[in-house]
LUMVO-41968 format. One line per field, with one value per residue (C-alpha): residue in one letter; x, y, z. Coordinates in nm, 4 decimals, padded with zeros to 6 digits, always signed. Layout:
residues N
code	[a:...]
X	[X:...]
Y	[Y:...]
Z	[Z:...]
This chain:
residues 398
code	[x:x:x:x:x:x:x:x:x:x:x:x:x:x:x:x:x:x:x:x:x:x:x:x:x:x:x:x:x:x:x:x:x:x:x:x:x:x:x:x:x:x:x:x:x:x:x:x:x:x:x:x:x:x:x:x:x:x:x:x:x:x:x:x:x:x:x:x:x:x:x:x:x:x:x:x:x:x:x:x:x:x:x:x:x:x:x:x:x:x:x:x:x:x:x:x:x:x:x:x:x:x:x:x:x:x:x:x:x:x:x:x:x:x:x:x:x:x:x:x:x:x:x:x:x:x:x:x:x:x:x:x:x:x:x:x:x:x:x:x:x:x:x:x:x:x:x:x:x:x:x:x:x:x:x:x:x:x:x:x:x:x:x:x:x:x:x:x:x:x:x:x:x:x:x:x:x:x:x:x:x:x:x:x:x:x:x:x:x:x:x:x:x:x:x:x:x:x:x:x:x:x:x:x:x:x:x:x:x:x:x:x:x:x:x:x:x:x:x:x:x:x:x:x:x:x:x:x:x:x:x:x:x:x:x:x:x:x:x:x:x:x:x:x:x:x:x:x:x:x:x:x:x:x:x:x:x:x:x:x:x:x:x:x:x:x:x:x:x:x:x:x:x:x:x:x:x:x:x:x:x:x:x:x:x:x:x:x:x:x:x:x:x:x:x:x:x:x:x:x:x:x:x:x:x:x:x:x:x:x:x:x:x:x:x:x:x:x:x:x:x:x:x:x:x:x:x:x:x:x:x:x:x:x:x:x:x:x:x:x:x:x:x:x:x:x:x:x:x:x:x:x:x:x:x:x:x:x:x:x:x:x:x:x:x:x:x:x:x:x:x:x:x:x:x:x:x:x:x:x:x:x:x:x:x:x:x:x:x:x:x:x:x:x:x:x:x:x]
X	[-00.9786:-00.7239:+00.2391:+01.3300:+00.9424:+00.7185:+00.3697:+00.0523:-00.1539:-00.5523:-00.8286:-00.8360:-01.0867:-01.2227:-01.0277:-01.1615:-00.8800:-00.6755:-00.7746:-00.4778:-00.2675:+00.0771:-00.0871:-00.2300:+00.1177:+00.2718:-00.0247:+00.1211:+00.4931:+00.3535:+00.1451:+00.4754:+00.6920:+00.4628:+00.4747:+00.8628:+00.8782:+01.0415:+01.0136:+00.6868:+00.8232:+00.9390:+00.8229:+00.6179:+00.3665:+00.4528:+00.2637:+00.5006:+00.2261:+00.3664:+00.1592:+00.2759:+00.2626:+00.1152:-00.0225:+00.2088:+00.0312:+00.2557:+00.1557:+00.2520:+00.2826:+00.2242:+00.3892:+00.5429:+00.6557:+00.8159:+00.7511:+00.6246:+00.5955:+00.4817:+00.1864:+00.2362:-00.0769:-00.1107:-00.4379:-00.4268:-00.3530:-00.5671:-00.2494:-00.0934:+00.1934:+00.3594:+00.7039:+00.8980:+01.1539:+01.3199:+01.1728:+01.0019:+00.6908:+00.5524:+00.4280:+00.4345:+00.5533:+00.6874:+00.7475:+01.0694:+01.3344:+01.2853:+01.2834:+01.0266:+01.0651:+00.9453:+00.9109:+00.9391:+00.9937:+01.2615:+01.3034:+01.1475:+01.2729:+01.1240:+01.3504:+01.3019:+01.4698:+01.3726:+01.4805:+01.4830:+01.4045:+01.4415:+01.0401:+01.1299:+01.2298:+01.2050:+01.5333:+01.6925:+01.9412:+02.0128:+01.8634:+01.8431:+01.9235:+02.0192:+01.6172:+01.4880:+01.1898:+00.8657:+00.9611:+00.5769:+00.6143:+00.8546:+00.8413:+01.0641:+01.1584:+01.4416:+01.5766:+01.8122:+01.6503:+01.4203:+01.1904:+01.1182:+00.8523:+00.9137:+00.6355:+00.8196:+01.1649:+01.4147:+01.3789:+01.6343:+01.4015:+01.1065:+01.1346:+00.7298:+00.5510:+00.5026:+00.3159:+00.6523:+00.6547:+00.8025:+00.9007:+01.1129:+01.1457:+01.4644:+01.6920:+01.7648:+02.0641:+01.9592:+02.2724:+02.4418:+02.1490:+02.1942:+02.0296:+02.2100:+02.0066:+01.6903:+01.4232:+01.1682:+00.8161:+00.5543:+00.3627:+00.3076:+00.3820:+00.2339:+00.1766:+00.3883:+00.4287:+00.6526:+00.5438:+00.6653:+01.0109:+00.8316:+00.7090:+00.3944:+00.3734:+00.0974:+00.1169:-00.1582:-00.1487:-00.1116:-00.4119:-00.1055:+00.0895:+00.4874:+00.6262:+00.9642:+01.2089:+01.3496:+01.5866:+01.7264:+01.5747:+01.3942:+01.0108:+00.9861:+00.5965:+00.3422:+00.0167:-00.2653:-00.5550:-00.8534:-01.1227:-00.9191:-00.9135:-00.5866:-00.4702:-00.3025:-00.2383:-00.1121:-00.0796:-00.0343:-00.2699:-00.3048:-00.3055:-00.0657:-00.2920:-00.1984:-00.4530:-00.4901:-00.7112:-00.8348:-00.9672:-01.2011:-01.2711:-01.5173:-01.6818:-01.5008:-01.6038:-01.4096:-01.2591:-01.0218:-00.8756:-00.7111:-00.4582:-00.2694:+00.1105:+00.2305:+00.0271:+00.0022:-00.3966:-00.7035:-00.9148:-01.1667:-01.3026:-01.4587:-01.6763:-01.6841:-01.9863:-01.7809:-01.4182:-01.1814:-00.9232:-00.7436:-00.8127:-00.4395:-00.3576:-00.1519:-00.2850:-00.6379:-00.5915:-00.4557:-00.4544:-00.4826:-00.3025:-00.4372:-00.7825:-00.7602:-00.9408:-00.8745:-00.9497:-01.0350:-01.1477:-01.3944:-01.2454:-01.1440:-01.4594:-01.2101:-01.0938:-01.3870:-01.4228:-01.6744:-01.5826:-01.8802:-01.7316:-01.7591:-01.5082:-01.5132:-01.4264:-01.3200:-01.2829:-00.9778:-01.0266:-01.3688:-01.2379:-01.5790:-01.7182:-01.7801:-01.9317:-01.9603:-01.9397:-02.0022:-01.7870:-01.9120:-02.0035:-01.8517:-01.9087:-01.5786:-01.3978:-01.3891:-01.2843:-01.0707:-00.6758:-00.5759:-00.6746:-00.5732:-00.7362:-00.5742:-00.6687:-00.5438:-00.8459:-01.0555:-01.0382:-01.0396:-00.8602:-00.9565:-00.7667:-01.0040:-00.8697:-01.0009:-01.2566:-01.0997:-01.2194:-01.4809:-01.5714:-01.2026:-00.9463:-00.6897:-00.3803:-00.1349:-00.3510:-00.3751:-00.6021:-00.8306:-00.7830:-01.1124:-01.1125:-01.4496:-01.5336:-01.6320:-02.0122:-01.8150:-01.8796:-01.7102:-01.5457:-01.2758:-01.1071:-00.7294:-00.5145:-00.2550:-00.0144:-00.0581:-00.2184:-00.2248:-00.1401:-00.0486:-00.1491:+00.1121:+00.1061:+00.4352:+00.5084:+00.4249:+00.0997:+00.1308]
Y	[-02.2627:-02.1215:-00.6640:+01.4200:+01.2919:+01.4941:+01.3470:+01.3903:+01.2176:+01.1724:+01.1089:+00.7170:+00.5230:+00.2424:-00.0536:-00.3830:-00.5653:-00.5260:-00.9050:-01.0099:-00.8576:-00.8957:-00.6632:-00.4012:-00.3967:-00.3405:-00.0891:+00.1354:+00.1023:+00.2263:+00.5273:+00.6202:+00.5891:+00.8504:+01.1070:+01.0898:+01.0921:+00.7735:+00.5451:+00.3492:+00.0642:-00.2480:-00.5122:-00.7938:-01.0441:-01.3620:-01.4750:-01.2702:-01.0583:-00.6728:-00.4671:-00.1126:+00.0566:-00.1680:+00.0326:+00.2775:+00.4831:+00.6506:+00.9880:+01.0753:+01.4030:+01.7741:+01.6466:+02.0204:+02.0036:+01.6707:+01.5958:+01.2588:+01.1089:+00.8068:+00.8101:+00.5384:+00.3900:+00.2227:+00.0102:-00.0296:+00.2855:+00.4571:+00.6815:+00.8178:+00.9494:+01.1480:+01.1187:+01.2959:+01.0291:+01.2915:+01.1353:+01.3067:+01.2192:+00.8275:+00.6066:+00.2632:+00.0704:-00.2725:-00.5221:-00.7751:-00.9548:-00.6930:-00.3701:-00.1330:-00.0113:+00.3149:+00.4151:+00.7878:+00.9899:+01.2773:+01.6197:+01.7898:+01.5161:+01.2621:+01.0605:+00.8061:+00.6471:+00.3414:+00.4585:+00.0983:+00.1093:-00.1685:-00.3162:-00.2833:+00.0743:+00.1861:+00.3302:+00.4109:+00.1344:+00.2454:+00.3558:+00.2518:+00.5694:+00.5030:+00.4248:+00.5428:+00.7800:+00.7751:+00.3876:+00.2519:-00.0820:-00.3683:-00.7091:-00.9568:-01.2609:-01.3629:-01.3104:-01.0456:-00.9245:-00.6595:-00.5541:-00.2304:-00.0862:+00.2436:+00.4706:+00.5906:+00.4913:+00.7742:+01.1292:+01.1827:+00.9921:+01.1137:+01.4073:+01.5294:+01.1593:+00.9427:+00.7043:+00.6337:+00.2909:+00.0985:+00.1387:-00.0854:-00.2591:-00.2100:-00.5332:-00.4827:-00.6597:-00.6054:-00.7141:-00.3714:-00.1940:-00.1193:-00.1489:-00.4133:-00.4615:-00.2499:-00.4716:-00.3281:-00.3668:-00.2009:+00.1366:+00.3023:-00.0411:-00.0136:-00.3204:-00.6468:-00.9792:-01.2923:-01.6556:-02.0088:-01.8140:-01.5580:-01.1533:-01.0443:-00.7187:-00.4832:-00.3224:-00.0098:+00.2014:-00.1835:-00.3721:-00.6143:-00.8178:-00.8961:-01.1905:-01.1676:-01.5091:-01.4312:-01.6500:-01.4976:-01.1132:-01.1249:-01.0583:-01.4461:-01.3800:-01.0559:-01.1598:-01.0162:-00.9268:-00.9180:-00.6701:-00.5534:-00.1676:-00.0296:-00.3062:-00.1704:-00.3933:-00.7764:-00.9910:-01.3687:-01.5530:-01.7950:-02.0296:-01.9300:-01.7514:-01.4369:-01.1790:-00.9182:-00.5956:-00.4026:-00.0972:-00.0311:+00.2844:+00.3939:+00.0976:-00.1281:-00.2445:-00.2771:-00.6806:-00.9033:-01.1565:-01.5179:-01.6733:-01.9465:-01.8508:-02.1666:-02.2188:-01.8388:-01.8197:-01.6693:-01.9109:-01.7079:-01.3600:-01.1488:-00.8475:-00.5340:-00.2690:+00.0522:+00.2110:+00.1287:+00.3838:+00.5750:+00.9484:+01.0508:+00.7883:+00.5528:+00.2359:+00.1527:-00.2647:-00.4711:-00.8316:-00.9620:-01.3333:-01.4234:-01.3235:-01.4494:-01.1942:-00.8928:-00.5366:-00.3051:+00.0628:+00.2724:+00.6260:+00.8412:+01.1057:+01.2797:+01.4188:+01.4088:+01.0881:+00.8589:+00.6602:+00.5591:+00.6049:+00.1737:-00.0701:-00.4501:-00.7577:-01.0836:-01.3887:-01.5682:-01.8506:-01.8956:-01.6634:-01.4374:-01.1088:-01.1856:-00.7794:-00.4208:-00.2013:+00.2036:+00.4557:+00.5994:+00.9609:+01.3108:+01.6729:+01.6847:+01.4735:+01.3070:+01.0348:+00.6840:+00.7375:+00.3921:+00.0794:-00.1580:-00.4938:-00.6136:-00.9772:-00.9967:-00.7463:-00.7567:-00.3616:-00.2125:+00.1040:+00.3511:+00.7498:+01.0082:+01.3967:+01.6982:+01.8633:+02.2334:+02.5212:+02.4338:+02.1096:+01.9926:+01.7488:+01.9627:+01.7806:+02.0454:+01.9759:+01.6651:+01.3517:+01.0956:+00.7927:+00.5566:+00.2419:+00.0482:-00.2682:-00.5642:-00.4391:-00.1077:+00.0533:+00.3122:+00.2099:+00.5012:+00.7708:+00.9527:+01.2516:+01.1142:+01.3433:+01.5067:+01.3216:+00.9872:+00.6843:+00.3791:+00.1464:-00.1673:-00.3600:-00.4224:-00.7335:-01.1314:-00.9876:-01.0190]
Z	[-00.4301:-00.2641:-00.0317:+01.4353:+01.5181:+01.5863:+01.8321:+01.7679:+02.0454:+02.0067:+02.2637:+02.3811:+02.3587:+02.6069:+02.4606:+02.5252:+02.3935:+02.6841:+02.7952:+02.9964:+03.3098:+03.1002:+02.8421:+03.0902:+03.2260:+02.8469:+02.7753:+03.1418:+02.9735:+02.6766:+02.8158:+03.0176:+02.7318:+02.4778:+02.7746:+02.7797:+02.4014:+02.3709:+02.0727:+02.0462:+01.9596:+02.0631:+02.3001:+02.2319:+02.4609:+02.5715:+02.2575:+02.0184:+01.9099:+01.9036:+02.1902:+02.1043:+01.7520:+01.5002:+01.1941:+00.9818:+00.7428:+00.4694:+00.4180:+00.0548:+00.1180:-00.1004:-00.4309:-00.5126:-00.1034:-00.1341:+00.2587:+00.3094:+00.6454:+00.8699:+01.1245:+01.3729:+01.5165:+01.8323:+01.8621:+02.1996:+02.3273:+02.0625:+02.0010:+01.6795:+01.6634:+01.3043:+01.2163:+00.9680:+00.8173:+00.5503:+00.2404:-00.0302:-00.1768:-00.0938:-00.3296:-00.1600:+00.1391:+00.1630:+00.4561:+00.3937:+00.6268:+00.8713:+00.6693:+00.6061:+00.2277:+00.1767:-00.1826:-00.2831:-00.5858:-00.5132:-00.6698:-00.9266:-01.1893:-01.0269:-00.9911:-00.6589:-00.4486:-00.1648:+00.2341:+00.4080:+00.8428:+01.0620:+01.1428:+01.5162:+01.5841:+01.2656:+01.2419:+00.9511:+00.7663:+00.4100:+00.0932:-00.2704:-00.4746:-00.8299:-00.9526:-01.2586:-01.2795:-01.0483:-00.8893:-00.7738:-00.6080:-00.5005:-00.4921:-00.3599:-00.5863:-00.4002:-00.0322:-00.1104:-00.4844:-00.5439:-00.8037:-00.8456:-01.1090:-01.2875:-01.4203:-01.6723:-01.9087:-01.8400:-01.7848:-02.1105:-02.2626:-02.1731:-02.0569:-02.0498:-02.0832:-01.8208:-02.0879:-02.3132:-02.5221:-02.2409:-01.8778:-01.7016:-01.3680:-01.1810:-01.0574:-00.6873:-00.5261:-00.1230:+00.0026:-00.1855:-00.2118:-00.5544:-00.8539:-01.1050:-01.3886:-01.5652:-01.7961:-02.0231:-01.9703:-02.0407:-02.0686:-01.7121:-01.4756:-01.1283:-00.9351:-00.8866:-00.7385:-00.6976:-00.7007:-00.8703:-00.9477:-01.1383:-01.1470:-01.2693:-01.3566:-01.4412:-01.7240:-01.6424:-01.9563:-02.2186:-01.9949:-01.9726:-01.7590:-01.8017:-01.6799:-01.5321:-01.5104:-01.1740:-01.2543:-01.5282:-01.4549:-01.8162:-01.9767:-02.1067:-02.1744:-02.2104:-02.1533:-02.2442:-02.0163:-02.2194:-02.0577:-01.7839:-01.8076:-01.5870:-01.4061:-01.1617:-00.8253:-00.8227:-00.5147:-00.4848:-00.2754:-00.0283:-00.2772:-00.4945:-00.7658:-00.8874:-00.8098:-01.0702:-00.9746:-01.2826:-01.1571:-01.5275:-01.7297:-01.9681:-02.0909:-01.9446:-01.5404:-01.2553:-01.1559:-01.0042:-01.1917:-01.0761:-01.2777:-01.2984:-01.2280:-01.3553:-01.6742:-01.6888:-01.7673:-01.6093:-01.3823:-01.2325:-01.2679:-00.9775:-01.0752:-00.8848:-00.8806:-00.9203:-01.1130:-00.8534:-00.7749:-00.4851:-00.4161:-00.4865:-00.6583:-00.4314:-00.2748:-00.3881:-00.2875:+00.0042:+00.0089:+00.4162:+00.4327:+00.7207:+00.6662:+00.2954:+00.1833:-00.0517:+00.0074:-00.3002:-00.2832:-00.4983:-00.3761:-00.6619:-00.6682:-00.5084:-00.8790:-01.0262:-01.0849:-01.0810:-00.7562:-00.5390:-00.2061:-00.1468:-00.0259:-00.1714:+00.0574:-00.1958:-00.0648:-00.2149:-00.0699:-00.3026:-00.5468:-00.4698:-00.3903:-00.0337:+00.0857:-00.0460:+00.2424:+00.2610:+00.3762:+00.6423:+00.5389:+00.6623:+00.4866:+00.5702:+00.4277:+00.0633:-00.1134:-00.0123:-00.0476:+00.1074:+00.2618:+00.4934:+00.7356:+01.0349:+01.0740:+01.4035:+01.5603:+01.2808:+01.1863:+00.8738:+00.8286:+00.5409:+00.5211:+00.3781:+00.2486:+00.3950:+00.1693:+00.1011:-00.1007:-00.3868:-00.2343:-00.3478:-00.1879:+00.0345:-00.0481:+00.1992:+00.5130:+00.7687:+00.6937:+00.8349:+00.9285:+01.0203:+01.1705:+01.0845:+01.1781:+00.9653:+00.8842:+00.8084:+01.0944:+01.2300:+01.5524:+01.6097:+01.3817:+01.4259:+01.2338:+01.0305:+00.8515:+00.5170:+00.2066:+00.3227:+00.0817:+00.1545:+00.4883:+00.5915:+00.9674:+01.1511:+01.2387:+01.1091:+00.9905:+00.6452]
């Protein structure tokens, strides 16, 4: 079977990657360039593959401080580099025709908005700013239509729940960058995805998903998810099947589900061996197209929680738990925030929090970023900027 800068630069490592003149020539420009300050971005090899910042790592910020930020990671200069792109606190990231969506709430209200930046400089090209409360994720039904989910209904509404009877997912027209439509869905939806002219939404607080005509921008069908505590991310596969990850809670374990998008019903079922969660909450799944495979962390202990520290690997091709791998462990450092693979080098990139006072997470300092390798090994590590969250690759990646 068949989602002002400021640098920051760390020691290199030797970088074996470097296998062709061109690209030691590209690697010099690049050196030169992060001395001068200049942008990182922007060439690519005769082979089209980007040879200068690859990985962006959101960094959600201090909630109360409303400063998120980017680190930009070079892979073959073993370089990051922060910068401060005036949004408040990060929830998600999103790659489409070009643009880099970067989804924040804003303000005490929490109320969000979506800053959009060109994938090639990562300059700034317009925002989306009449959300509703706490916006999660967006999906892309359409070349120029958004979906946006929205934890909560209205903050008239709802003023002190974030759980109210239903939520709604916000109608996007990308052309205007403006929201056109709001449908209600669910308690507390989080993750979404597009396929076969629909949106599946997960419904984390109902153990539901709603299905969106996105034709029509309507719920035709609520389906129910029997099992699945807190489903939380979706992602269609390489195969079209929607991939459902429920992360579990008290009696109920941790899984990814495979359905059907067109006859909207489950085909396979993939256990996991621990609650599967982020450390602040933000990106705890990553499906990698071109490795086929789908990333899931176990990295909540951070709260309290009952997170193991573990990462999954699932094969979607054979709809399978392919590895569990271990974090690699520092008394500095706790819990999994976010998770990423790079198919093209075959890294895996993790962020950790600082452990502070009580053997708590420090969510108004710096964090970790390690690169492991396929065994989970750790092959390098870098500072990214406070409370990292959410992990994305530039470029025809994914």
């Amino acid at each position: 079977m068949r989602s002002s800068s400021s640098s920051s630069v760390l020691p290199s490592l030797p970088n074996a990657r470097l296998r062709r003149p061109a690209v030691w020539i590209a690697f010099l420009a690049v050196a030169a360039l992060s001395l001068t300050g200049c942008d990182l971005f922007g060439s690519n090899d005769d082979e089209g593959r980007r040879v200068t910042t690859d990985v962006v790592i959101a960094n959600s910020g201090n909630f109360s401080a409303q400063d998120g930020s980017l680190t930009l990671y070079n892979p073959t200069a073993s370089t990051a580099t922060l910068k401060d792109i005036e949004v408040a606190f990060i929830n998600s990231l999103a790659q489409h025709n070009g643009r880099l969506f970067v989804v924040d709430n804003t303000t005490s209200d929490n109320a969000g908005k979506i800053t959009t930046f060109d994938t090639e400089q990562l300059g700034p090209v317009d925002q989306i700013t009449n959300l509703q409360r706490s916006p999660r994720r967006i999906a892309f039904p359409e070349e120029n239509k958004g979906y946006v989910t929205n934890l909560s209904r209205d903050l008239d509404d709802a003023p002190s729940n974030f759980v109210p009877d239903t939520s709604t997912v916000s109608v996007v027209d990308l052309e205007a960058d403006s929201v056109t439509k709001r449908v209600d869905v669910g308690r507390s939806p989080e993750g979404i995805a597009a396929v076969a002219r629909k949106a599946f939404v997960a419904n984390s607080a109902d153990g539901t998903l709603s299905v969106l005509d996105a034709g029509a921008d309507t719920v035709n069908t609520t389906l129910s998810l029997p099992d699945c505590a807190n489903p939380k991310s979706v992602f269609v596969d390489d195969e079209n099947e929607v991939a459902v990850v429920c992360q579990g809670g008290g009696e109920q374990a941790s899984e990814v589900l495979f359905l059907s998008p067109i006859e909207e019903t489950i085909k396979d079922r993939v256990e996991l061996g621990a609650p599967i969660g982020s450390a602040n909450g933000s990106q705890s799944a990553y499906y990698s197209e071109g490795a086929e495979e789908l990333y899931t962390i176990s990295g909540s202990q951070a709260f309290g929680g009952n997170g193991t520290g573990e990462i999954f690997r699932i094969d979607t091709n054979a709809n399978a738990l392919d590895a569990t791998l271990e974090i690699p462990q520092d008394d500095g450092l706790i819990g999994i925030t976010a998770v990423g693979y790079d198919d093209v080098t075959q890294d895996l990139y993790v962020t950790r929090l600082p452990v502070g006072a009580g053997g708590f997470p420090l969510f108004s300092a710096n964090g970790t970023a390690l690169v492991l390798d396929r065994q989970g090994n750790e092959v390098t590590r870098f500072e990214t900027g406070n409370s990292p969250g959410h992990i994305t690759f530039l470029g025809d990646r994914q």
